[in-house]
C-alpha positions in Angstrom: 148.6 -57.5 -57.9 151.4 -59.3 -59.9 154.6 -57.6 -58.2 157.8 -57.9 -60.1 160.6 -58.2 -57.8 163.3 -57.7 -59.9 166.6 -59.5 -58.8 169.5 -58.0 -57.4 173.7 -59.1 -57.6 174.4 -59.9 -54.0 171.9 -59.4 -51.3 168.7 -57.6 -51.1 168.4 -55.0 -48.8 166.2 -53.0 -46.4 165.2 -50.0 -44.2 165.7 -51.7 -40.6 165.4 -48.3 -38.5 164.6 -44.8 -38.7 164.9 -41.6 -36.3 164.1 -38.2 -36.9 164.8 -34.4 -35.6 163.3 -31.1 -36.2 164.4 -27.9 -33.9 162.4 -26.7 -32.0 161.5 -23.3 -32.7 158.2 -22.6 -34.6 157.5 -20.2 -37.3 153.7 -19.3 -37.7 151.4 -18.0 -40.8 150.3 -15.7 -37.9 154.2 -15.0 -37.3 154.5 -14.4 -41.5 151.3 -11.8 -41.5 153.2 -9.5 -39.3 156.5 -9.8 -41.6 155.1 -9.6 -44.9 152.1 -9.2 -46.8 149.9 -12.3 -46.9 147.9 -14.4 -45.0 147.5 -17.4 -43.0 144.3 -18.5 -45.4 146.5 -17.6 -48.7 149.1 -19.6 -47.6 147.1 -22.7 -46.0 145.1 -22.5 -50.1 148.6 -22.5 -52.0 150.7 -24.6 -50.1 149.1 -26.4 -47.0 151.7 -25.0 -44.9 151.0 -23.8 -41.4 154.0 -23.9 -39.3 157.6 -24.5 -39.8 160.5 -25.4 -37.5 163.9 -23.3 -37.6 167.3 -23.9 -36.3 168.4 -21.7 -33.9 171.2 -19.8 -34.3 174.7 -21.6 -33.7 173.7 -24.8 -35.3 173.8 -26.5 -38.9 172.7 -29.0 -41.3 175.4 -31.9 -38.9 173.3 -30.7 -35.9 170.1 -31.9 -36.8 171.1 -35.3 -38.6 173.7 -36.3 -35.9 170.2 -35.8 -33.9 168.3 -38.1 -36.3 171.5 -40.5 -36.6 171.1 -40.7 -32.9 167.8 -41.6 -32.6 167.7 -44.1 -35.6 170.5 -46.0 -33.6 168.4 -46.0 -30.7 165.6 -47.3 -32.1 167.8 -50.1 -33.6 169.7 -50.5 -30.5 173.0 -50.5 -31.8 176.4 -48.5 -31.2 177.5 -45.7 -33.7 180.5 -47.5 -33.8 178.9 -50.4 -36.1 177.8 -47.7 -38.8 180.5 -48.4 -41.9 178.9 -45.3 -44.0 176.8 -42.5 -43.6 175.3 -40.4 -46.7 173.9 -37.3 -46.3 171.5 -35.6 -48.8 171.6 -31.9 -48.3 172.2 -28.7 -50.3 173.0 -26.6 -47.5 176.1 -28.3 -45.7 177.5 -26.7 -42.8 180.2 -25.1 -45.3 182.0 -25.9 -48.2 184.3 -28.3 -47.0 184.7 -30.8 -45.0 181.4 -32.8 -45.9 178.3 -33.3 -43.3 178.7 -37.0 -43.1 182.3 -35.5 -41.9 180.9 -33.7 -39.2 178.1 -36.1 -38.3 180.7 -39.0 -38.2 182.8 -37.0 -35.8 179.6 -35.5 -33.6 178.0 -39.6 -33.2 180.9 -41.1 -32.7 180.6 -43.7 -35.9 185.0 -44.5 -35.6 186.0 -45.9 -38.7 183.4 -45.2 -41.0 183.7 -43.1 -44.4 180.5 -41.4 -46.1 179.8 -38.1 -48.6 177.0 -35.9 -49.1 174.8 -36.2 -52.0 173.5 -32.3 -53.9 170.2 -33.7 -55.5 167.6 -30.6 -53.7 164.4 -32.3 -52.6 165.2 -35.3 -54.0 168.8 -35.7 -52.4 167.2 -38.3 -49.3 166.0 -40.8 -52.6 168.9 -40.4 -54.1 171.8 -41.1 -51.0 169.2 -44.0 -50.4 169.4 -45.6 -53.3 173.7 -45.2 -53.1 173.3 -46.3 -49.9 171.0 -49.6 -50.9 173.4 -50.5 -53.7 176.6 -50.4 -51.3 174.7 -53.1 -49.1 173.3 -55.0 -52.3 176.9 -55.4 -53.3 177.8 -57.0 -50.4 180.3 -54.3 -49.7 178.9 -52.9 -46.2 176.4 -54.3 -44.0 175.0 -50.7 -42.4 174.9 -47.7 -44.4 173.4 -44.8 -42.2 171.3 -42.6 -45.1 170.6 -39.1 -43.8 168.0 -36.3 -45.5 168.5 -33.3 -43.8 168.4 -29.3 -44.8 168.5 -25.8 -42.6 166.5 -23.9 -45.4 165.8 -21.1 -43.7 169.5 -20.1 -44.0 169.0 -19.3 -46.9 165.5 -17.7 -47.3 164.8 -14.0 -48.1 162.2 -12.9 -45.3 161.4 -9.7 -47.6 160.0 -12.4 -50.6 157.1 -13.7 -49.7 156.4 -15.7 -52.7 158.8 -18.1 -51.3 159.9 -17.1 -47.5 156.8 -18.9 -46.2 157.8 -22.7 -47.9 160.4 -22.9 -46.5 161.4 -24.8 -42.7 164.1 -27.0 -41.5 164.4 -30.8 -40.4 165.3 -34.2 -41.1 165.8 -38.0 -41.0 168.3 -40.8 -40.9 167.3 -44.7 -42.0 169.7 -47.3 -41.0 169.7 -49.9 -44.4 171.3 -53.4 -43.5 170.7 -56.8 -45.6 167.2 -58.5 -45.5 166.6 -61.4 -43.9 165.5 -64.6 -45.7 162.1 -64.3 -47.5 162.2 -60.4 -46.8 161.7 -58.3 -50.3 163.0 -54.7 -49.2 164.1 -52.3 -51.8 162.2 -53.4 -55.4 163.2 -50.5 -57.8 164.4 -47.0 -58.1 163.6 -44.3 -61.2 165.4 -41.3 -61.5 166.3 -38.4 -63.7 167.6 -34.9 -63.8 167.0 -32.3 -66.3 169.5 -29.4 -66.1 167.5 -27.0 -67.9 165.4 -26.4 -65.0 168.5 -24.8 -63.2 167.4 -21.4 -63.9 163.9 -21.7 -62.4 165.5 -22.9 -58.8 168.6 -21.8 -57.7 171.0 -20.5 -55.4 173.3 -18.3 -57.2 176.1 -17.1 -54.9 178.7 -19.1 -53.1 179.9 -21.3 -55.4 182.7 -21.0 -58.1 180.7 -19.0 -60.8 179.7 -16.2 -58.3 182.3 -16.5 -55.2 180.7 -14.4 -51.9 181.8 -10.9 -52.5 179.7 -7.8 -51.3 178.2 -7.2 -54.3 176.6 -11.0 -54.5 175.4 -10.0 -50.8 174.2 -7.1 -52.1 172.5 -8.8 -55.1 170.8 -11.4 -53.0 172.5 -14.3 -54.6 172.7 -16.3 -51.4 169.2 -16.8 -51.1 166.7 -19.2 -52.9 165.0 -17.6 -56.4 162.3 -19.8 -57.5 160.4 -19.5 -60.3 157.1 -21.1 -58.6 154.9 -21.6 -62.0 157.4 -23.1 -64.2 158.8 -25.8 -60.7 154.9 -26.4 -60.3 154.4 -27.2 -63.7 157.4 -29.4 -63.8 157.2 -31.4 -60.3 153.4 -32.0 -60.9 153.7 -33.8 -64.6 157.7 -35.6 -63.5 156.4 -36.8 -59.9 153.6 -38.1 -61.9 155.7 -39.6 -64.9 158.0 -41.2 -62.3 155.8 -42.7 -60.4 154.1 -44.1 -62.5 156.8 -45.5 -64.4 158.3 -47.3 -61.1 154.8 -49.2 -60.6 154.0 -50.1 -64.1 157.3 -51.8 -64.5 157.1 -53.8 -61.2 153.3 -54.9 -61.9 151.9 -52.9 -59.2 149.1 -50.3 -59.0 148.4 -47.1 -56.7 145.9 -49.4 -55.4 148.6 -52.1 -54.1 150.2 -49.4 -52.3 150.1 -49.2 -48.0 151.0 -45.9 -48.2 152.6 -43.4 -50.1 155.3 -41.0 -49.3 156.1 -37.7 -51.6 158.3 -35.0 -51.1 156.4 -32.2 -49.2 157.0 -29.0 -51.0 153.3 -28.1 -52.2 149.7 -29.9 -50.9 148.2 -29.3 -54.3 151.3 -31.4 -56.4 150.9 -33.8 -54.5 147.0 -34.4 -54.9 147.7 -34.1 -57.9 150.0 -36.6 -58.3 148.2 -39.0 -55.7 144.8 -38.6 -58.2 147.1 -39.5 -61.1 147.9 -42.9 -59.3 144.4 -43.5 -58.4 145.5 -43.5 -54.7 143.1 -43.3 -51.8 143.6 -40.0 -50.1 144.1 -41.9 -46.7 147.0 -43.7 -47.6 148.8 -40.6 -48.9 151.4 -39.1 -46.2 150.9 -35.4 -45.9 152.2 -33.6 -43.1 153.5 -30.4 -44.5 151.0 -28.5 -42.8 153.5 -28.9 -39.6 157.1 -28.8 -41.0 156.4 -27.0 -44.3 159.3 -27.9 -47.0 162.3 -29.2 -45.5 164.0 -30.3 -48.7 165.7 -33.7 -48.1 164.6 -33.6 -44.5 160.9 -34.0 -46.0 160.5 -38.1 -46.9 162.1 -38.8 -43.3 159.9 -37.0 -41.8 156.7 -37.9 -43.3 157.8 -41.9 -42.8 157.7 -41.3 -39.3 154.5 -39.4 -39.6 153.1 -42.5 -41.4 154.0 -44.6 -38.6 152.3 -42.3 -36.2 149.5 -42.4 -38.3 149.4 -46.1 -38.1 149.2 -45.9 -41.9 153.2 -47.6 -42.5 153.4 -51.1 -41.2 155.3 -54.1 -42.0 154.6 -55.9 -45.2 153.4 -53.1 -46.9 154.1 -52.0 -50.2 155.6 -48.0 -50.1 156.1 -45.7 -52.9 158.5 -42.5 -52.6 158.9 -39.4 -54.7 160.4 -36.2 -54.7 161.2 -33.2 -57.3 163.6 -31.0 -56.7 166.4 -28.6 -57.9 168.2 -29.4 -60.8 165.8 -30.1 -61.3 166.1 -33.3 -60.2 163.2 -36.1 -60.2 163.5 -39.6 -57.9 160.8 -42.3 -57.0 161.3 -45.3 -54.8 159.2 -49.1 -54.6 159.9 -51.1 -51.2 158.4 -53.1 -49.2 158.5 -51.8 -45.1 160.1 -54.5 -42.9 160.4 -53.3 -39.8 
């Protein structure tokens, strides 16, 4: 391996905690075979997804990250009070207005910080990471709370089952601070949206186009519509292109790799992609057999599933990647230092 570690202005920076939170309420295949018609062995072969968490009733999107906030603090042993920024990468905020990282600033504590939330779909945790990386490289702020967090299951139709049983909710928060001397941290970022995938995965009611009115209830515009060949099509040949262009350009092969880390929306794209990379299957994180896809919530999550798995230690070289919405297309080189 010959890695490239491409300079930065300022400092470099790194992940220095993480904490994570998923409700805990379970939805079964078992439960979806009494709701509509499939099966648990359909949807294990399409999807790898057996079990889901959802939020219970009463709580939001701030709920679960202040949760995750709270533990990643913990685990760095620091007051909220020291966070200067928290982004949040979600696409289904409490409401409108104000922004999570409003509410989750407010619900931790974290006085005199500012933030905003980042719309990227799946890929909106990679994408508030590397905002939130840049804001420390700069030198501007020392500890930028990044958050990945989505309550899908708000908005999923429970009468579709082509995409009801994807779907469950969750996230993560990583604390990024400067690296010490010698550390490498962040390497390199790739990223890219196409906006002609917007009619293959969307949520058309709410916003300005299509206000909520009883007819865009009655139309079932406030609920996900998905367009599952042309998205698999797509996420399997961009998570591959993106990848591979974020190794190739920092001298470093699938092979170099600890571990890595993809968005968890389908089992088979991301085999798919990990066979592209020549990656070993047992340094590629899949756990969306337990949380199914949690949208931004899903590359938190799976981190701290690699550290569970002892297959995420320091030193090692980590690749992220995500495709969502948009659509929208991220990928992420860093060494782990903690």
């Amino acid at each position: 391996m010959s890695l490239t570690v491409r300079p930065v202005v300022g400092t470099r920076a790194k992940i220095t905690a993480l904490g994570t939170f998923v409700p805990p309420q379970l939805l079964t295949n078992k439960d979806f075979e009494k709701m509509v018609d499939t099966t648990d062995e359909w949807i294990m072969e399409r999807t790898g997804i057996r079990e889901r968490h959802i939020l219970e009733k009463g709580k939001g999107t701030s709920d679960m990250c202040a949760e995750a906030a709270k533990k990643c603090l913990a685990a760095r042993g620091i007051p909220a009070t020291e966070v200067e920024v928290i982004i949040v990468g979600t696409v289904t905020p409490d409401m409108m207005f104000p922004s999570t990282a409003c509410l989750v600033q407010n619900k931790i504590g974290a006085t005199g910080a500012w933030g905003f939330d980042v719309s990227g779909g799946c890929c909106g945790f990679v994408y508030a990471l590397q905002a939130g990386v840049k804001l420390v490289e700069s030198g501007a702020h020392k500890k930028v709370m990044v958050i990945g967090a989505d309550a899908n299951t708000r908005m999923t139709d429970y009468t579709d089952r082509s995409t009801c049983v994807l779907f469950g909710d969750g996230g993560g928060a990583v604390l990024i601070e400067p690296a010490e001397e010698g550390e490498i941290g962040f390497i390199d970022f790739v990223h890219e949206i196409d906006g002609a995938g917007g009619v293959s995965l969307n949520l058309k009611g709410g916003g300005s186009l299509n206000p909520s009115s009883h007819e865009t209830v009655d139309k079932k515009m406030h609920y996900i519509y998905q367009d599952g060949q042309a998205v698999y099509k797509f996420a399997v040949r961009k998570m591959s292109e993106a990848t591979t262009k974020v190794l190739e350009r920092n001298g470093v092969t699938g092979a170099d790799l600890g571990c890595f880390i993809p968005h968890q929306a389908n089992k088979r794209i991301i085999t798919a992609t990990a066979d592209r990379l020549g990656m070993p299957a047992d340094r590629v994180i899949i756990n969306i057999e337990k949380y199914g896809n949690t949208s931004a919530g899903t590359i938190p999550l799976a981190m701290e599933t690699a550290i569970e798995e002892g297959k995420l230690n320091k030193g090692d070289l980590v690749l992220l990647a995500a495709v969502g919405a948009g659509f929208t297309v991220g990928a992420c080189l860093l060494r782990w230092e903690i």
